[in-house]
N, C-alpha and C positions, 0 to 999 in steps of 0.2 A: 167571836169572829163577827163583824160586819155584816152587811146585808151584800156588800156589793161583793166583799168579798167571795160570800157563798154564791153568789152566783155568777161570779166567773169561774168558778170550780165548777159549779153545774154544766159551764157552758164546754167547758172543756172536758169532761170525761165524756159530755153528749159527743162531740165530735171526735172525740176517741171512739167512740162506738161504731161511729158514722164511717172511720177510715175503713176501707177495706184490704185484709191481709195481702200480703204478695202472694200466697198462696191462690184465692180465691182472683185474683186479675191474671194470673197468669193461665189459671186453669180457662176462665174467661179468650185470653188470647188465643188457647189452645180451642176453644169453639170455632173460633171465629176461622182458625190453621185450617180444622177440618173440613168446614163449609166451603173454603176456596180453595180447598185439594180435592173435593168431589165437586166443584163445578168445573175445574179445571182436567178433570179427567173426563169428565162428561161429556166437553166439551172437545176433546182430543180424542174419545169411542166415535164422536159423531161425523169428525172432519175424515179418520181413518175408515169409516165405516162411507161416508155417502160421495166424499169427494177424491179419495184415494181407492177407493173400492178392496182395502186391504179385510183379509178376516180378522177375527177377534182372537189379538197375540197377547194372553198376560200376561205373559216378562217383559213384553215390550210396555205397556205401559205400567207396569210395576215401577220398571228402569227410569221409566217417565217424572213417575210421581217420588222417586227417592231424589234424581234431579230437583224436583220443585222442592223438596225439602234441604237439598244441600243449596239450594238459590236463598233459600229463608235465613238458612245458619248462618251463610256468609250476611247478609243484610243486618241481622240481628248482632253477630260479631263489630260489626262498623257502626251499628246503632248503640253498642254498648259501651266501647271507646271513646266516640261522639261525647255521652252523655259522661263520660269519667271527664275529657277536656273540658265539659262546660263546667262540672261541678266543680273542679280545679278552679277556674277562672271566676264563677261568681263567689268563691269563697273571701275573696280578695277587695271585691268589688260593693259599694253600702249604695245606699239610694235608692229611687226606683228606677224602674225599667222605662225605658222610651220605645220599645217596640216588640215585638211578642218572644223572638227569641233572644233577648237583653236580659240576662239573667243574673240576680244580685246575691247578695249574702243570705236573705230571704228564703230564697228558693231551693235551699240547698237541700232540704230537709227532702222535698219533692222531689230532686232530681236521684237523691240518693234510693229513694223509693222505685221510681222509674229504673233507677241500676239494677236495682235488686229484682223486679218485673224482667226486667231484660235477660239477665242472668240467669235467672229462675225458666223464662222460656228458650233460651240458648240449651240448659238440660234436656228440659221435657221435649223438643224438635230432636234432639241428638238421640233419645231415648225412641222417640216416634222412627225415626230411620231407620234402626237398627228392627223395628217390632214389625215381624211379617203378618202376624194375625189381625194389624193394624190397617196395615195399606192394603191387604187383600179386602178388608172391611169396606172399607172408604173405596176401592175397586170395585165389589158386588154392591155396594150403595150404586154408585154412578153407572155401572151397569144397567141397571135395572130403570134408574133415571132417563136416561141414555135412550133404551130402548122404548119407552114408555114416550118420550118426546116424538122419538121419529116416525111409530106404527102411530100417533094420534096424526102427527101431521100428514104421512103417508095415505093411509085413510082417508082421511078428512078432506083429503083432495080430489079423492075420486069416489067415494061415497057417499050419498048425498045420504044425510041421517036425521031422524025428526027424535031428537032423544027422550024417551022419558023418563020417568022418577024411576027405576031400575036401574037404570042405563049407570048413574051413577053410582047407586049403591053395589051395583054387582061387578064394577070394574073392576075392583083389588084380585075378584076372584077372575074374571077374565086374562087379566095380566099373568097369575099363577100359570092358567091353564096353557099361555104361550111358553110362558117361560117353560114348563115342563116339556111339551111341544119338542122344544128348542133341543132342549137339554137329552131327547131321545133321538134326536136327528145329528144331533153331534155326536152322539155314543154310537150311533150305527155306521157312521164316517169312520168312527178311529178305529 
């Protein structure tokens, strides 16, 4: 065997290496799901809590956050069709591209990968909807987010604080000690 040979064998099992599985992008997607389901809840504690002065209803943003997940499915449903016409169509198609989404017989291979990505997170969102210990997760995340923005800004507004090297280290436990607080003052309500 050749010298050049062997090393486009080289080059090519390196970038087989290098691909990453559908498994591992999608799980990837799925980060990325959760981090804009806890800002988006956060962000909906905070508007409910300071500009509607409503109390804190978990089913109501449970209902919320199954909504933003039935918004993703549909998204991801039309992203997934999208990407079955394109591969349709560059299968047909030789040459290069003249613009980003020009897509040739080349590309096929990638768009097939992106199906599979897609599909792959079309389950795991469908699977996310259905899992209560999930959104409740992603609920007490943003909760605690939630509350942690507003008692800093609240504060911060009307207490003038010279903070020292404490200050920071003993927050996590300060936060505790509200939320506990919190959580015996709601038990005395109900």
């Amino acid at each position: 065997m050749s010298w050049r040979r062997r090393f486009a064998l080289q080059l090519a099992r390196r970038d087989q290496r290098r691909q990453a599985s559908v498994r591992d992008l999608a799980d990837e997607g799925m980060l990325l799901v959760s981090a804009a389901l806890r800002l988006s809840a956060k962000n909906l504690i905070i508007l409910r809590t300071l500009r509607d002065g409503a109390d804190h209803d978990e089913q109501v943003l449970l209902d919320a956050l199954r909504a933003e997940i039935n918004d993703l499915i549909e998204e991801k449903r039309r992203e997934l069709a999208r990407l079955q016409q394109e591969r349709t169509r560059a299968g047909r198609r030789l040459g290069w591209a003249t613009k980003h989404d020009d897509y040739r017989k080349k590309d096929v291979p990638t768009l097939r990968l992106r199906e599979a990505v897609a599909r792959r997170l079309l389950v795991l969102l469908r699977a996310r909807h259905q899992d209560e210990a999930y959104l409740r997760g992603i609920l007490a995340e943003s909760r605690d987010s939630a509350l942690d923005e507003m008692l800093q800004n609240r504060l911060l507004q009307f207490v003038p604080m010279k903070l020292d090297r404490r200050y920071h280290r003993d927050r996590d436990l300060r936060l505790d000690l509200v939320r506990h607080d919190l959580t015996l003052l709601l038990d005395s309500i109900a």
